[in-house]
NULO-161643 format. One record per residue (C-alpha): residue in three letters; x, y, z negated; residue number from 1. Coordinates in nm, 3 decimals, decimal comma. Example, Ala and Ser with C-alpha at 12.3 -4.5 7.8 and 13.67 -1.06 7.14 Angstrom:
2
<res Ala px 1,230 py -0,450 pz -0,780 n 1> .
<res Ser px 1,367 py -0,106 pz -0,714 n 2> .
//
This chain:
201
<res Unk px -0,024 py -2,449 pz -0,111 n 1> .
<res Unk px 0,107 py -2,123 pz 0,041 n 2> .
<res Unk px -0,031 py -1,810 pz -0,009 n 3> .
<res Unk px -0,234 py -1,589 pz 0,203 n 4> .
<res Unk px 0,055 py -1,325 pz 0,378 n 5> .
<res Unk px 0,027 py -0,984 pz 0,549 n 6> .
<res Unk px 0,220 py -1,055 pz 0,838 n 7> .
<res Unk px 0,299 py -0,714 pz 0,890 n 8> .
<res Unk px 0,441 py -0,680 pz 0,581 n 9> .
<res Unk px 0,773 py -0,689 pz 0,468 n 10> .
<res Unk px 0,946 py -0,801 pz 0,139 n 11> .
<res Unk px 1,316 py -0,638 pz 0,049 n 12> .
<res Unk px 1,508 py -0,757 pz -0,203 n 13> .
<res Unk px 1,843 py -0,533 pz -0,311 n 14> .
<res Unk px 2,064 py -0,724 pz -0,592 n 15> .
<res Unk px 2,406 py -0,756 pz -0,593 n 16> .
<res Unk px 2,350 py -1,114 pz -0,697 n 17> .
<res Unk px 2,428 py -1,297 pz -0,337 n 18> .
<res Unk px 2,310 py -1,629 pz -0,507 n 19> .
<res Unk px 1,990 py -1,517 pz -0,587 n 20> .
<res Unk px 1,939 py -1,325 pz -0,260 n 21> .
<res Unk px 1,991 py -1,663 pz -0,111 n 22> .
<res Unk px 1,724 py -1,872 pz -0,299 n 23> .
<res Unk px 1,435 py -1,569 pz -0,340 n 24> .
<res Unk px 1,464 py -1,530 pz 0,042 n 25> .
<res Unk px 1,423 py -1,906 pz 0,076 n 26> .
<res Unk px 1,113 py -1,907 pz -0,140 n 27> .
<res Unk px 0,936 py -1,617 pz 0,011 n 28> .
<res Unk px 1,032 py -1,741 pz 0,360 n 29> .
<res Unk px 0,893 py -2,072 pz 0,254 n 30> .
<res Unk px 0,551 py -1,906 pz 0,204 n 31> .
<res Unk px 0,566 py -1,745 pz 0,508 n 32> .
<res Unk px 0,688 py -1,395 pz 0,386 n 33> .
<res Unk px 0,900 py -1,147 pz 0,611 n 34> .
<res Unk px 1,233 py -1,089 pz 0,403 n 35> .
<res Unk px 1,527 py -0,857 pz 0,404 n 36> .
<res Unk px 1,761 py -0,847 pz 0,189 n 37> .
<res Unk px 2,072 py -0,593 pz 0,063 n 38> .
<res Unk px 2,350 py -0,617 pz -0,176 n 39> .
<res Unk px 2,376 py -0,296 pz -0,300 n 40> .
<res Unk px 2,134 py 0,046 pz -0,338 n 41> .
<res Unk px 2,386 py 0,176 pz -0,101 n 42> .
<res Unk px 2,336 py -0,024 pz 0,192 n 43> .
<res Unk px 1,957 py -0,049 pz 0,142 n 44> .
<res Unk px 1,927 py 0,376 pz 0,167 n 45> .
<res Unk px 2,145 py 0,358 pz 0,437 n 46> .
<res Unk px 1,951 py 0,063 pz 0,641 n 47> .
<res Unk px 1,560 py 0,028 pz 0,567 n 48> .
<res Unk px 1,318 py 0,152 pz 0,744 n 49> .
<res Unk px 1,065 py 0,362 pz 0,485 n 50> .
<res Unk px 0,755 py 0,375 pz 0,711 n 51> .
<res Unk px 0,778 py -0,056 pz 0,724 n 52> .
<res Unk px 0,510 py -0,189 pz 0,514 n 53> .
<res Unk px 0,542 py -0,399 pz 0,243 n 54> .
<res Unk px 0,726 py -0,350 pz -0,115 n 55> .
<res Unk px 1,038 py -0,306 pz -0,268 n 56> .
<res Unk px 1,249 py -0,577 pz -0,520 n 57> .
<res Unk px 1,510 py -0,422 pz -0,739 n 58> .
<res Unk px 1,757 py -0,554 pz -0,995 n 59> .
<res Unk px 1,719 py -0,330 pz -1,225 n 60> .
<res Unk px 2,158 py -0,327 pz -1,340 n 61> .
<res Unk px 2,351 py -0,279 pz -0,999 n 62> .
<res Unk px 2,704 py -0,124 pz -0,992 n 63> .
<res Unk px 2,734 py 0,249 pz -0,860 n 64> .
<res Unk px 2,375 py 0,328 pz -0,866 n 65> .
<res Unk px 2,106 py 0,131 pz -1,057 n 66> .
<res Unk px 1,754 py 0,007 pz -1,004 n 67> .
<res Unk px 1,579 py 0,281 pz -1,163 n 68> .
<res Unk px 1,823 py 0,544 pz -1,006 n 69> .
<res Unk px 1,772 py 0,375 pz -0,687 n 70> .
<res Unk px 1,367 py 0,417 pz -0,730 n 71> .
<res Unk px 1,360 py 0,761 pz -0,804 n 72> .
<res Unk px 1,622 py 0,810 pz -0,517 n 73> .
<res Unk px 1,336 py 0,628 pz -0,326 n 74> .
<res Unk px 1,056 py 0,831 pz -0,420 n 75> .
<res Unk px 1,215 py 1,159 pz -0,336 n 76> .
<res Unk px 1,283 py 1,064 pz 0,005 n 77> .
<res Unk px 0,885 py 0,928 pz 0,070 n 78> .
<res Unk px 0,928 py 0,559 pz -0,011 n 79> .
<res Unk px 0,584 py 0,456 pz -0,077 n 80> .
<res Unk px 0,583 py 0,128 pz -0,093 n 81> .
<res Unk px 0,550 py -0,061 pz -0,473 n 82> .
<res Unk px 0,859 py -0,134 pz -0,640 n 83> .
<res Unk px 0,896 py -0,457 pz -0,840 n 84> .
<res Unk px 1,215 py -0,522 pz -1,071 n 85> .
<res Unk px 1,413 py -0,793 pz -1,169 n 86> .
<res Unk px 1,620 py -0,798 pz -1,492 n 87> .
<res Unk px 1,831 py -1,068 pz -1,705 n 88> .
<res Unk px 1,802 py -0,794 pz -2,049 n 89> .
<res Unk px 1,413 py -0,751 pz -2,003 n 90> .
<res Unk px 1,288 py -0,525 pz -2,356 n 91> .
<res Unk px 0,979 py -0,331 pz -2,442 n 92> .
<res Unk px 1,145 py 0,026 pz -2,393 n 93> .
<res Unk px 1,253 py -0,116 pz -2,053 n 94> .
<res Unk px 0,931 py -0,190 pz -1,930 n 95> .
<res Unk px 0,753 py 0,142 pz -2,076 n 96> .
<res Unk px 1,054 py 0,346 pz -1,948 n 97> .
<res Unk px 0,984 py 0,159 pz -1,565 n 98> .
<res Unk px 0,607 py 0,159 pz -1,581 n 99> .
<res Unk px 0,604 py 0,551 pz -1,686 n 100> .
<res Unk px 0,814 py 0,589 pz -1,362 n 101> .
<res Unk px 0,541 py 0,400 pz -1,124 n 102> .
<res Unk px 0,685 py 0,011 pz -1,093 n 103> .
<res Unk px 0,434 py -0,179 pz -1,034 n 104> .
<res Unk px 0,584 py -0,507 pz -1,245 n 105> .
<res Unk px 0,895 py -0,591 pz -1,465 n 106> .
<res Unk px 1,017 py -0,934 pz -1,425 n 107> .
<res Unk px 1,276 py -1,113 pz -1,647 n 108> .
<res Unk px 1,544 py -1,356 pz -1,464 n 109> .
<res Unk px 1,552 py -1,633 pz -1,422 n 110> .
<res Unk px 1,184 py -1,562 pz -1,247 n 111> .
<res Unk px 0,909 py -1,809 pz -1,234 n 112> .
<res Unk px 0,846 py -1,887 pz -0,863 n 113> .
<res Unk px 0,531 py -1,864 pz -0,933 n 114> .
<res Unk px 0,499 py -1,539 pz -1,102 n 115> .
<res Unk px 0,712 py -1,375 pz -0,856 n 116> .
<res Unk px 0,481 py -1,477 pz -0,544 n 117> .
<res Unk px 0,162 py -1,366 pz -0,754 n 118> .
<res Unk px 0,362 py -1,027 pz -0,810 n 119> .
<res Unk px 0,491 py -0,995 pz -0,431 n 120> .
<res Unk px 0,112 py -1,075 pz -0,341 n 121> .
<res Unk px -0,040 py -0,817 pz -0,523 n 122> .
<res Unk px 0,222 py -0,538 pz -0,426 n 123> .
<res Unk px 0,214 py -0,597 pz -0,046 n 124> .
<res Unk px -0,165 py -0,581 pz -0,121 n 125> .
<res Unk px -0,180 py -0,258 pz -0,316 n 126> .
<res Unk px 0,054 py -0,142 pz -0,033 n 127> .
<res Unk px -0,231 py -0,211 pz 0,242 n 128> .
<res Unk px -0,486 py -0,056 pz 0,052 n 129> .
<res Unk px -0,281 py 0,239 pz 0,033 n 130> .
<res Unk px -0,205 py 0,266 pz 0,355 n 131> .
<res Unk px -0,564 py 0,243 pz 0,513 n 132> .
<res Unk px -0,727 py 0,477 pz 0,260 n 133> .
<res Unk px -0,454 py 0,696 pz 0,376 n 134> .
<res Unk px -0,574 py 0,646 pz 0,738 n 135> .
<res Unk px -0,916 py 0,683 pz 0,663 n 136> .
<res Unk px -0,832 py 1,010 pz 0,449 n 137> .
<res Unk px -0,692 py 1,101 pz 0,756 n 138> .
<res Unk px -0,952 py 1,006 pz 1,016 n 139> .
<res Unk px -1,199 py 1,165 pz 0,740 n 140> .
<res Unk px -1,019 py 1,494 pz 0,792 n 141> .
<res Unk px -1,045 py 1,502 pz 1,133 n 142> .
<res Unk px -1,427 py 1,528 pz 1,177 n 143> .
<res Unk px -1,635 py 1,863 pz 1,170 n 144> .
<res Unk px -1,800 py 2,027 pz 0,831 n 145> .
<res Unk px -2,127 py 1,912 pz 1,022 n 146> .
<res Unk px -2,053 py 1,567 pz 1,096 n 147> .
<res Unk px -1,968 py 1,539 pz 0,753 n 148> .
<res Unk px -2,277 py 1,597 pz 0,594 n 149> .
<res Unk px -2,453 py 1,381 pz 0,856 n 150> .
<res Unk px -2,237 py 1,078 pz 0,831 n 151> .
<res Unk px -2,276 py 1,181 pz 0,405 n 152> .
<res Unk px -2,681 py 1,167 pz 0,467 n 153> .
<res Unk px -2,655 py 0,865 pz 0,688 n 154> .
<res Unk px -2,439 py 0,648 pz 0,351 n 155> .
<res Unk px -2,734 py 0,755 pz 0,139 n 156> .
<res Unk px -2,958 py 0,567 pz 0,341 n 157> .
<res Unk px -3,139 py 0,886 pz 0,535 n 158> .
<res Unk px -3,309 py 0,819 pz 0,887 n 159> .
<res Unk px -3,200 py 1,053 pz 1,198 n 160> .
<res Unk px -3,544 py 1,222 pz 1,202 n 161> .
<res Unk px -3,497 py 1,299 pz 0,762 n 162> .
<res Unk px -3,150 py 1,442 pz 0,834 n 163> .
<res Unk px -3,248 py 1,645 pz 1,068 n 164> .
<res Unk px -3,512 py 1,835 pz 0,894 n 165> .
<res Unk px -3,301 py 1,826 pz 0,572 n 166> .
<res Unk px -3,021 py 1,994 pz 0,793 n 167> .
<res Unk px -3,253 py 2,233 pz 0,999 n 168> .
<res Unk px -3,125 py 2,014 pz 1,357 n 169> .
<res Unk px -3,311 py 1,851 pz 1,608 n 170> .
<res Unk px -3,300 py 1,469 pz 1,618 n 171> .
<res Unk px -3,105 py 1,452 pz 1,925 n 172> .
<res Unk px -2,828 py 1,718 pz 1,780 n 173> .
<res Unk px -2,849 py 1,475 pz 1,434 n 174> .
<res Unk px -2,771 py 1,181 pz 1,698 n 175> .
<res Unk px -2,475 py 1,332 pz 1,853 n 176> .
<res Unk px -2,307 py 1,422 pz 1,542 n 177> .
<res Unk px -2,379 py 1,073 pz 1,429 n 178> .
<res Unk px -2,242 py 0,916 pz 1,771 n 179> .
<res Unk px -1,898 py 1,169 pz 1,731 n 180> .
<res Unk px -1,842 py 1,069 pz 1,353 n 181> .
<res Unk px -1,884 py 0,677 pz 1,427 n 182> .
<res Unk px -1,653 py 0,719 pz 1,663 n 183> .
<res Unk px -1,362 py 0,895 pz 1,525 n 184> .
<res Unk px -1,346 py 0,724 pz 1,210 n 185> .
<res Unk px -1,400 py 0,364 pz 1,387 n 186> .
<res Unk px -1,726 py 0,213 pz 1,233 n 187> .
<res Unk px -2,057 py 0,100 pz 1,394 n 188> .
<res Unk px -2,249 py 0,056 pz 1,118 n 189> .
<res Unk px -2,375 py 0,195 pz 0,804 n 190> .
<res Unk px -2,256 py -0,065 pz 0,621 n 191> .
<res Unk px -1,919 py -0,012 pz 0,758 n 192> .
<res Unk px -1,933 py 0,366 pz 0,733 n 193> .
<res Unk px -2,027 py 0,302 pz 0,343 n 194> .
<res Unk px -1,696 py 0,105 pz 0,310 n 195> .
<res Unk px -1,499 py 0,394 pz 0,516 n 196> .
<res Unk px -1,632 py 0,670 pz 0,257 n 197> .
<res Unk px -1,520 py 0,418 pz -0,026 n 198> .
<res Unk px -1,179 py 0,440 pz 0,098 n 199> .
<res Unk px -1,152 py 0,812 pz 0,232 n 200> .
<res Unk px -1,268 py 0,947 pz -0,075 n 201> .
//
């Protein structure tokens, strides 16, 4: 049974292993994944794209420049995506040393398919929800110091009518706001705006 994908999302795997390259593209392909691979830290820096979506497979022993040296490379040029890593010599002070440095799993070779998928899911999906409560932070930031207190009101279940006194506005000025707010930060609703504060906040 495949699993559900972000098709948006992309899955690179850098190993100087070409063998395993081969068969981890074949499985993620196989559940519908998008899949690039490189050979080396070097060509990776030198050809992905950081703004793509998606996470970020290391080995963690690679000639020249490592896994780890290759993730903090990574994070001081914006990478933001969550970086898995793959390793034949997997030990305790490994994983604290990788976890302390923000990789979101450790995983020993040879991998369980099924472990890796279940990791690859969950990273592509902490990756999304990253990436839209970044927008919303954004689209949050964008509205007026009023419009924020009436869209605040409105998530705490107040009427029009009850915001405006509690703000000192007329109705119609309460409605406006309102009307602006909904529609710079995309929701209809109050149910939807509740789920927008969730994320911006």
């Amino acid at each position: 049974m495949k699993r559900k994908t972000e098709k948006s999302s992309l899955v690179r795997l850098v190993d100087d292993d070409l063998d395993l390259l081969e068969g981890l593209t074949y499985m993620l392909e196989e559940e519908g994944w998008k899949v690039r691979t490189y050979p080396s830290a070097e060509s990776f820096l030198e050809l992905d794209d950081k703004n793509a979506p998606g996470c970020i497979v290391l080995d963690y022993i690679m000639p020249r420049i490592t896994g780890v040296e290759l993730q903090q490379i990574l994070e001081k040029r914006g990478f933001k995506q969550p970086v898995l890593f793959l390793t034949a010599h997997a030990d305790l002070d490994m994983a604290i040393s990788v976890f302390r440095k923000g990789a979101e799993n450790l995983l020993k070779k040879p991998v369980d398919p099924d472990e890796f998928l279940e990791a690859i899911q969950k990273a592509v999906e902490r990756d999304r929800r990253q990436r839209e409560n970044k927008q919303s932070a954004g689209r949050y930031a964008a509205l007026s110091e009023r419009e924020r207190e009436v869209i605040r009101l409105v998530s705490e279940g107040l009427m029009n009518n009850q915001i405006a006194e509690r703000l000192g506005l007329s109705e119609r000025t309460v409605e406006s706001h309102r009307f602006h707010a909904y529609q710079k930060i995309g929701v209809s609703t109050a149910k939807e705006l509740k789920k927008f504060l969730e994320k911006a906040n």
